[in-house]
N, C-alpha and C positions, 0 to 999 in steps of 0.2 A: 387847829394847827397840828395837833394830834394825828389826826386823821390825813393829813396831808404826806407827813413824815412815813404815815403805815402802809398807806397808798403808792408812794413814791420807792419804799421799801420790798412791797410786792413785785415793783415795774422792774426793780434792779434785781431779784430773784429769776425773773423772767428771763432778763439779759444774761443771768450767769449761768442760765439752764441751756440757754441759744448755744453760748460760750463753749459749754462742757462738750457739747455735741458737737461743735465744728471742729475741736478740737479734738475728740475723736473719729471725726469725719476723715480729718487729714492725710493719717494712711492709708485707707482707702481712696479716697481723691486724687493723689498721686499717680496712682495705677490707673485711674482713667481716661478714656478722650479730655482736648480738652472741653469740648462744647458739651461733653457731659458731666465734666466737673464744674464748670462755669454755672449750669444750671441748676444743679442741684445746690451750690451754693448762695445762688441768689432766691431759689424757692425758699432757703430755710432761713436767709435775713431778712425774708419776706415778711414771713409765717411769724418769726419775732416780732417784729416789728408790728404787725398786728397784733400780738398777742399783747403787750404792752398798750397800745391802744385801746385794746377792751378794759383793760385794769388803769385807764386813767383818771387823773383828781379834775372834776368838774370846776372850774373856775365861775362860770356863769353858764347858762342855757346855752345847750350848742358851743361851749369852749373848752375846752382839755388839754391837761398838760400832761406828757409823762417824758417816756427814755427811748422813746422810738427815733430821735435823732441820733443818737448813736451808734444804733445798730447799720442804719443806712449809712453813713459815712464810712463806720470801719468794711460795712460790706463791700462798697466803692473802693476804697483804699485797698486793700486785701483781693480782692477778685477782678477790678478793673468795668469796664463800659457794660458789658452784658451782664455783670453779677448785679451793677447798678441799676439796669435799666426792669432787670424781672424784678426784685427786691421791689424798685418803686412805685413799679403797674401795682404789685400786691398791694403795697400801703397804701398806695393811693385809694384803691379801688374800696380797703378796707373805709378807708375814711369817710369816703363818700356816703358808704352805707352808713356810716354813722349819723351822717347829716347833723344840723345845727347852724348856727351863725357863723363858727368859725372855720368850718372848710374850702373856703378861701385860702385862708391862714396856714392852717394845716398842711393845706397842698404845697403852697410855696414853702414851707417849712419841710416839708417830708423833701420835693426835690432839689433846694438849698443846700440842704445834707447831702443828698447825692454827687452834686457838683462837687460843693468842700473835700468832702474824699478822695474823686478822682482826680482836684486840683492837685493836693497834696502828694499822692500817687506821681503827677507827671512831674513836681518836682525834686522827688525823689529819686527817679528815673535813673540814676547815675547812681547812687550809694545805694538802694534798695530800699526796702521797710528796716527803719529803726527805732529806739527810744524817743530821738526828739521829735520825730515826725508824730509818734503818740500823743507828745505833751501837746504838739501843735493842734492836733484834732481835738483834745479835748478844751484847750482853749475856743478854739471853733466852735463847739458846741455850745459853752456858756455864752457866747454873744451872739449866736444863732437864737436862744431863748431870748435875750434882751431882745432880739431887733423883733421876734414874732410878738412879744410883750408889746414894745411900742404901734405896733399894728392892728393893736384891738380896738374896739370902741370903747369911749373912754368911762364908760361906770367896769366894764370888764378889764379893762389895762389897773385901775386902782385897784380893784379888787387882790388881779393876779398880781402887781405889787408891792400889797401889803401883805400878802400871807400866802403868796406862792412862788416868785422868783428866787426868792434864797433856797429855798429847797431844793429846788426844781434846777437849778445851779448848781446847786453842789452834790448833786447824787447823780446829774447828769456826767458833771467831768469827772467822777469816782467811776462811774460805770466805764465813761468808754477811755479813761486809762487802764481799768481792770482790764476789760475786755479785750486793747489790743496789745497791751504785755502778755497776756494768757494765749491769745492768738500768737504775738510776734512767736516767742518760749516754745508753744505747739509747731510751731511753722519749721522751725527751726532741727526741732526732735525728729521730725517728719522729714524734712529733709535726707537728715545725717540718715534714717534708719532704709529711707529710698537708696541710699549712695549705698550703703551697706550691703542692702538687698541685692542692690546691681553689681557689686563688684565680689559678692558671693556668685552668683546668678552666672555672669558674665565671666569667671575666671577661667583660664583652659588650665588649671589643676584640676586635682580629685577633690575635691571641700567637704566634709559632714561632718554628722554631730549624731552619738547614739545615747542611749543610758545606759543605767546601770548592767541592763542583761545585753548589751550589745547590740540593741534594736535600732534601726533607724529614727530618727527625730527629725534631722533636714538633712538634706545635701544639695547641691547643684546641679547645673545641667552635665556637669560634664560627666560625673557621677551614674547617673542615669542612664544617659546615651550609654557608656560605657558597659551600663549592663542589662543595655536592650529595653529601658522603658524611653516616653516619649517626655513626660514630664517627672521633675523632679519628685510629688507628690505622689508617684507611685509606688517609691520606695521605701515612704514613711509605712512603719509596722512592722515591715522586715528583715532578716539577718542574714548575715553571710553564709545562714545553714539554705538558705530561698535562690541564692546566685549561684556559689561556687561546688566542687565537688567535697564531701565529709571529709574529708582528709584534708584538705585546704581550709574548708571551712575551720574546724575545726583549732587547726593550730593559730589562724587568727584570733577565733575564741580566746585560746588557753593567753592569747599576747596578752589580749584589751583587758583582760580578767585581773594580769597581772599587775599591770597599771592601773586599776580600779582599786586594786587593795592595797596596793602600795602607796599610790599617792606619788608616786613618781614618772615623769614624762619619758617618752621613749624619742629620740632624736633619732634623722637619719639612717634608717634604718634599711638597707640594700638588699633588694631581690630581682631575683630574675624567675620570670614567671612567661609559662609557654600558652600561646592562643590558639583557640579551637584549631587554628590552620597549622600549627607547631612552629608557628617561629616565635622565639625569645625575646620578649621586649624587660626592659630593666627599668626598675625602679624605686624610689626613694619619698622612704615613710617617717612622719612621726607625729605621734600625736600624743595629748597631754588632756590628764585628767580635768576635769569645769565641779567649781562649785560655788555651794550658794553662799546668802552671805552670813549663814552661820559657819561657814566654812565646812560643810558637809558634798563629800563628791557627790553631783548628780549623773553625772556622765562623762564622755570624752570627745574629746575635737579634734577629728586628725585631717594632714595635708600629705594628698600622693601626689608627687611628680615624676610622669615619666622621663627618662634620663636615657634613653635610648642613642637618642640622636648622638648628647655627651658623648656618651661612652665609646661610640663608634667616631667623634669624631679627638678624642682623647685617644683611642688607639691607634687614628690614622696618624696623630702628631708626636707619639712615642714615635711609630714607625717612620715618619716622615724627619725626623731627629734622628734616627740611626741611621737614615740615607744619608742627611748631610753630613753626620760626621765619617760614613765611611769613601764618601764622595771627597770631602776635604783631606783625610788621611794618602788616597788614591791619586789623585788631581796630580798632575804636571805642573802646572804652577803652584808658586806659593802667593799664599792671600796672607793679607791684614787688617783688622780694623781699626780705626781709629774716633773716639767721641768726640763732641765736638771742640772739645779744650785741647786737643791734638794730644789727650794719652791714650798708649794703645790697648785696645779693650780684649783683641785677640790674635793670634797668626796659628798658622799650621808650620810643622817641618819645612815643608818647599820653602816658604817663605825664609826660615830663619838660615836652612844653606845655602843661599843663593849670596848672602853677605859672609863670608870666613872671616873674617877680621872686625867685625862687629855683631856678632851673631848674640853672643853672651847677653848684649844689653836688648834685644829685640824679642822680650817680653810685655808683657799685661803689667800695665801702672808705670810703664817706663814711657816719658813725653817724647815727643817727634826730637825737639831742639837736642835734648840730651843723645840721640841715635847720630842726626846731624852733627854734631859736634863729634864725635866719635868719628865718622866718618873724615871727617878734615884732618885729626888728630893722628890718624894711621895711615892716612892715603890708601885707604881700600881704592875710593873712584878718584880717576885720574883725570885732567884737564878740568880741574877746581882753579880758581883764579887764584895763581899767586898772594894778591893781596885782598882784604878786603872779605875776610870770611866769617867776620859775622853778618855782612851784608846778605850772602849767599845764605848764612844757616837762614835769617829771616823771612827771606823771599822763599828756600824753598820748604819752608814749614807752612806759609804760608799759601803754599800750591794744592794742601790738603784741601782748600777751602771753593777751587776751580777743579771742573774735569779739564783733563788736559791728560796727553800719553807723552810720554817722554824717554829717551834710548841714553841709557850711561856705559860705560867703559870703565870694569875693572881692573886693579892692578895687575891679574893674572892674564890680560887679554880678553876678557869673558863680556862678551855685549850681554846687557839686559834692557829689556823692555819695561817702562815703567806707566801702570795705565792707571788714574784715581778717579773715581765716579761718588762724589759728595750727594748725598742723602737729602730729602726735604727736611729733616730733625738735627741737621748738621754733622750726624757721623761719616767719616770719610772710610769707601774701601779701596785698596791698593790691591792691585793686581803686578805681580812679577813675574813675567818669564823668558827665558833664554833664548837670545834672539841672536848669538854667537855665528849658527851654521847659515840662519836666513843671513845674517850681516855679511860673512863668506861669499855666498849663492848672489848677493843682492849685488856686492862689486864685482862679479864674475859676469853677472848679468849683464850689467852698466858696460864694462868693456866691448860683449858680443852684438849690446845693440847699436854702439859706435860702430861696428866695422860691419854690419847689416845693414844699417841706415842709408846707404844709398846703393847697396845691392836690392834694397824693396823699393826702390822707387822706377825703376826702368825694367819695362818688360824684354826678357833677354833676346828673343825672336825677332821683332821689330825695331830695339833700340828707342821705340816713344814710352812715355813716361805710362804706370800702368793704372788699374783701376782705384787704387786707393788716395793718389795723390790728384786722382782727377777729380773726386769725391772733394777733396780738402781744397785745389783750387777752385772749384765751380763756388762752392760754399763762399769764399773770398770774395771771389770776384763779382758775384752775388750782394754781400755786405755791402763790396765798394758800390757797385752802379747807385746802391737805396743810397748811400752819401752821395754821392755826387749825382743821383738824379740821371742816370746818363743810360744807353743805351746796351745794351748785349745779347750777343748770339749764340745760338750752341745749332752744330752740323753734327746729326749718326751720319756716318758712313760705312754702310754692308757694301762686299762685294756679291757681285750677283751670282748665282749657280754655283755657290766656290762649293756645296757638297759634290756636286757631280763632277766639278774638276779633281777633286783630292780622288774620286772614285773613278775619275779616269787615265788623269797622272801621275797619282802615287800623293803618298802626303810629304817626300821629300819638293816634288814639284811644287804644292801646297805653299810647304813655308816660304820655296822660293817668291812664289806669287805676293804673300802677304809683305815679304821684304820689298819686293818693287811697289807695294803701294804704299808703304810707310813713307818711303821714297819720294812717293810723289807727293807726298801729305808734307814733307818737310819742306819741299821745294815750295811747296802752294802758299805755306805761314808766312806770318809777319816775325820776325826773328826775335824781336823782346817783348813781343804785347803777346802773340797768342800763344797757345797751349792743346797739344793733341796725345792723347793717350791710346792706347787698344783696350777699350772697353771691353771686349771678350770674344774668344773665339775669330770671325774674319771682319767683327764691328769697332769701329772707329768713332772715337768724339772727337772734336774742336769745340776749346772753346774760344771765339772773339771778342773780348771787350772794347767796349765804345765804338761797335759795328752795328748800324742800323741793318733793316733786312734790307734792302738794296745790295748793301756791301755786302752781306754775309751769303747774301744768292750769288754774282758776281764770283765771290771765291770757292762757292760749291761748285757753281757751273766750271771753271777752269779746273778745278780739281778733276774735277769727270771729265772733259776733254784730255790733259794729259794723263790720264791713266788709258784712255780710250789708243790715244797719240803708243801706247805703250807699245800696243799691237800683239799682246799676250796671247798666242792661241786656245783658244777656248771650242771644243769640236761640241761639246756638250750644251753650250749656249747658242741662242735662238743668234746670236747678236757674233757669234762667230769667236769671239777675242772677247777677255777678260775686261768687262764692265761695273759701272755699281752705281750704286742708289745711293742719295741722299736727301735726307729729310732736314729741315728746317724749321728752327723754335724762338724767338725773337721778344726779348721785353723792351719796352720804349721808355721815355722819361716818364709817361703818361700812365705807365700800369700800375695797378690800384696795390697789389700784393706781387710777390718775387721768392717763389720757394725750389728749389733747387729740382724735388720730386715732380714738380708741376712743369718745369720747363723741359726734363729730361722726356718728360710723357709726352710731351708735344710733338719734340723733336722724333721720337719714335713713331707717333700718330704717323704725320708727313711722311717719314722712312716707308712706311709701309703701302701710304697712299703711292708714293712713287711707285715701289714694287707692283701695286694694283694695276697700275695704269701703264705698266709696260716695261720696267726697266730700263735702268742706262738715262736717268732725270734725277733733276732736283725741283721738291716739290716744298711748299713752306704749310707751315702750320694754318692750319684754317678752323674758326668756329665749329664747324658739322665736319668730322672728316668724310673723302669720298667713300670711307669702308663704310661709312652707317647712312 
């Protein structure tokens, strides 16, 4: 029994040797592929696992018991499928060599254990590797032994259960609870010192660490870069007598020195320091003595950050703050703000003149209602409703809380504009300004454009209505057909050669001419349905509503005989006497679209086709005109 215990004791020596080494393994492991941390992890709970095997207690010829399930399960648990599958070629393969009656046994016991692990592993999946999943494997293990015990032939099963299952039990779940709390504890170290390393590694500060004589010991990358090496590890050995110029170097010297003998930290510490190219970048230092745990300095740890950016962007917000105030101080209106409780947080001067009889109270900390109130109490603004003024203060404090612009009337006569534009954060700003001369200008306006309003609608030459109201009717009459579905025409009418008339009888003659065709254009219309303007110069519109093209050729065609009928001497025309063109543009109930621009296009198409084709016709609009 003896011998079983010393034997069994070796195999768990074994395991905690495996142990020490993975667990030293693990900072290293970390840093590598994973296919090459996977590997080398399942080589070496391999290599355990055999090693164990060769120091096992012979139960009978060809049977053995030891701690090699252990190690293959926490290898599985801990490394996953491939740490499992190398680990168990090796034991296997070791076993094999062992040969005897039980490898059989053996085998199914070596990859049982591999299973168990990775079971465990996937149901962990969600919380990770813990304590209980420990306890769980090592119960694993103790009836992993039972069940390979009851699998032996039966002079070897007695054997192994009288004088080897209890041991064999109990130093097996001793082992692999050591093993994967020593693991989990390692895992763990190994972690935190990875994260550490990276977010050293990874900082865009300045990071290091020197000793006592100011010599490098670590830094980071940024470190480095900064002073021209590629990796961090370049700069271990040397000082800031190796980088900077003696005069610089130096008075860093005499700092670190200071805080090495002191024993006191140096905080924030601000310079500005010029690059080979001479421009100034700014920055902030401090760093603080390390020591061990006799409490003896061994060195210092300091952090640079550059603050460049700050600083330039702190002085663009000093400067950007002397703008606004001297923009607010300047400004024509007066401003105010309000928080979202409606007390006022700020106003400028404009703001506080613009009220004379409540000025006093339209400070910071003074509430909307209490300004309100004030205002009803002196009649500063006039046309406040007689009754009912606390309704009004309500409503209009409560206006702080909508944009909305709004025009009041002082006692002294004085209009103000009042504009509030409410914040996503709920502070409101109020905008005031004097809106007294526009309010003037505004009813001076209103007047001039009543008594213009129908001197701009008739063209003075012709007496027909001129291009802008013919714009606004076509537009209409347009709307109306798409409602009712119905029919409209629109006729250009140019006269023809009228340049060479005006060039041959004066441009009094001219206007005469253009009066006798208006003339005829009046006589031609339907007296309440249509509409004719002078579109420009010697061009004429009509428009006909609810005239299909039949009707609306019919009334071109008469139009152009009685101007023909006029008998206008024309010496400059082919045609002798004062003729014209007109073109025709036509939508039915049936057209698909009705845009004002699209009909007017038509009608000039046609106008022109007429002109092409000879003068002194009416021609209507067609798909292909004859120009193209």
């Amino acid at each position: 029994m003896t011998y079983v215990w010393q034997a069994l004791v070796a195999n768990f020596a074994v395991v905690a040797l495996v142990t020490s080494i993975w667990s030293q393994m693990l900072g290293w492991l970390y840093d590598q592929s994973p296919m090459r941390r996977r590997a080398a992890l399942g080589l070496l709970v391999g290599l355990g696992a055999a090693a164990t095997i060769a120091m096992s207690v012979e139960v009978s010829p060809g049977v053995f018991f030891d701690l090699r399930s252990g190690l293959l399960t926490l290898g599985a648990f801990f490394g996953g499928p491939v740490v499992a599958l190398i680990a168990t070629v090796i034991a296997v393969a070791y076993r094999a060599f062992e040969g005897g009656a039980g490898v059989v046994v053996g085998t199914a016991n070596l990859v049982a254990a591999a299973l168990i692990g990775l079971g465990v592993r996937r149901l962990s999946a969600a919380s990770g590797p813990n304590i209980r999943c420990i306890l769980l494997l090592g119960v694993a293990m103790v009836a992993l032994i039972w069940a390979s015990i009851m699998l032996l032939p039966t002079e070897a099963q007695a054997r192994a259960l009288a004088g080897f299952a209890l041991p064999t039990s109990v130093m097996s779940f001793l082992a692999t609870i050591t093993m994967g709390l020593t693991v989990l504890h390692a895992g763990v170290i190994a972690r935190e010192r990875s994260i550490l390393h990276a977010a050293l590694e990874q900082s865009p500060d300045f990071q290091y660490i020197k000793d006592t004589s100011s010599v490098f010991v670590a830094a980071n990358r940024a470190v480095a870069r900064h002073n021209g090496f590629n990796e961090p590890g370049e700069l271990v050995g040397k000082s800031d007598f190796d980088l900077y110029p003696p005069e610089r170097a130096q008075q860093l010297f005499e700092q670190e020195q200071v805080i090495l003998q002191t024993g006191q930290a140096s905080n924030d510490i601000e310079e500005v320091v010029k690059d080979a190219q001479g421009v100034e970048h700014n920055y902030r230092t401090s760093k603080a003595p390390l020591r061990d745990h006799e409490n003896r300095i061994i060195g210092l740890a300091g952090v640079t950050v550059e603050t460049t950016m700050f600083k330039q962007l702190e002085h663009e917000l000093v400067e950007s703050r002397d703008m606004l105030a001297t923009a607010l101080a300047e400004m024509s209106d007066g401003l105010a703000m309000f928080d979202a409780n409606g007390f006022m947080l700020f106003c400028n001067d404009q703001y506080r003149d613009a009220f004379p009889l409540t000025a006093h109270l339209r400070r910071p900390g003074v509430h909307i209602r209490q300004i309100l109130q004030a205002v009803v109490d002196t009649g500063e603004q006039v046309q406040l409703p007689v009754s009912g003024e606390k309704a009004w203060v309500d409503y209009t404090s409560n206006q702080l809380k909508q944009a909305n612009v709004e025009e009041i009337e002082l006692f002294n006569g004085r209009h103000l504009q009042l504009r509030n534009r409410p914040a996503p954060d709920g502070r409101s700003l109020v905008l005031v300004s004097d809106a007294t001369e526009l309010k003037v200008a505004e009813r001076a306006l209103i007047a001039a454009n009543a008594s213009l309003e129908t001197l701009a609608s008739v063209d003075d030459l012709t007496g027909l209505f001129n291009r802008r109201v013919f714009d606004e009717t076509l537009a209409r009459e347009l709307n109306r057909s798409v409602r009712a579905n119905s029919h409209l025409s629109l006729l250009m009418v140019d006269v023809d050669r009228f340049k060479a008339y005006n060039d041959t009888y004066g441009h009094q003659s001219g206007d005469r001419c253009l009066k006798t065709v208006a003339g005829s254009i009046k006589s031609s219309m339907r007296r309440f349905s249509d509409m004719a303007s002078r579109y420009g110069g010697e061009e004429f519109a009509i428009i006909l509503p609810e005239t299909d093209e039949d009707g609306a050729y019919f009334m071109g065609d008469a139009l152009r005989k009685a101007i023909r009928d006029e008998a206008i001497p024309h010496s400059a025309s082919e045609k002798g006497v004062v003729t014209v063109s007109v073109g025709l543009a036509h939508y039915g109930p049936n057209s698909n679209s009705r845009a004002a621009a699209e009909l007017i296009g038509r009608a000039d198409e046609a106008l022109y086709s007429a002109k092409a084709a000879g003068r002194d016709r009416v021609m209507g609009w067609t798909q292909v005109s004859p120009l193209h």
